[in-house]
Structure formats: structure tokens, C-alpha cells
N, C-alpha and C positions, 0 to 999 in steps of 0.2 A: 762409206768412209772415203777420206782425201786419198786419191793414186799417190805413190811415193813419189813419183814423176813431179805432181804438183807441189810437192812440198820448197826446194829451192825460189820457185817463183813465189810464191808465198812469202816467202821469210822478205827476198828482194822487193815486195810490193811493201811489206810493213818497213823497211830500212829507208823506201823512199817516201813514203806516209810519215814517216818520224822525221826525215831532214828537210822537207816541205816547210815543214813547221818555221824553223831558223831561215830558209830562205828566202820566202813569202815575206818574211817582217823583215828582214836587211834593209832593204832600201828608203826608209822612210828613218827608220836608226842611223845610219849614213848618212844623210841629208842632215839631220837637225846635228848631227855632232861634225861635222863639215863645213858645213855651207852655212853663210848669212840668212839671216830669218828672211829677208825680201825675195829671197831665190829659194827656200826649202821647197816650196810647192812644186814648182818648173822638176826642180832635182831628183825629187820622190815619182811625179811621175814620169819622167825620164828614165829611173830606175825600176819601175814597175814596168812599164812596156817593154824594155827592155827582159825583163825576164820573159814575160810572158813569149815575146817573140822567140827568145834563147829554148823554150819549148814548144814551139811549133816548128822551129827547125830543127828539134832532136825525131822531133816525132817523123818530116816528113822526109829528111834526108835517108837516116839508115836503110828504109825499105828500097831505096837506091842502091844498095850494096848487097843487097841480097839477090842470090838468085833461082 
């Protein structure tokens, strides 16, 4: 059976599993309700790398504050 212990990381794994969802499609929704059709593409991926990078800095910053 799951430790008790695991169960908060659990719930917090499915909370970011579920708002993944809405954030992953933002930027390409942004872009077209925004931006001029000649520039949506530049915009979308502008907003995609940027996420993406927005998560490589969460991942590799924190373990910096740990000790």
C-alpha cells in the first residue's frame, strides 16, 4: 500500500498534472488573440520557450537553497 507520507506529494503531483494542461496551450491562445497574423508564429514560439526555460529554472535553482 502508499505510505501516508506519500500521499501530499501525490495529490501535489496531480494539481500540477492538471494545471499543465492550461499552461502548455496559453501561449499560442495569446499569440492569435494578440498579435497580428504575420508575427503569431515568432509570438507562440517566443511563448513556448519561454515556458519551457521558466521550467528548467524552477527545477534547477531550488536545489540551490537546500542544504
Amino acid at each position: 500500500m502508499i505510505k501516508t507520507s506519500l500521499i501530499p506529494v501525490l495529490i501535489g503531483s496531480f494539481l500540477a498534472a492538471f494545471g499543465s494542461i492550461f499552461i502548455i496551450n496559453s501561449p499560442s491562445k495569446f499569440a492569435t488573440t494578440w498579435f497580428r497574423t504575420n508575427i503569431v508564429a515568432r509570438v507562440t514560439a517566443l511563448g513556448v520557450l519561454s515556458t519551457i526555460g521558466s521550467q528548467a529554472f524552477g527545477i534547477v535553482i531550488p536545489p540551490l537553497f537546500v542544504h
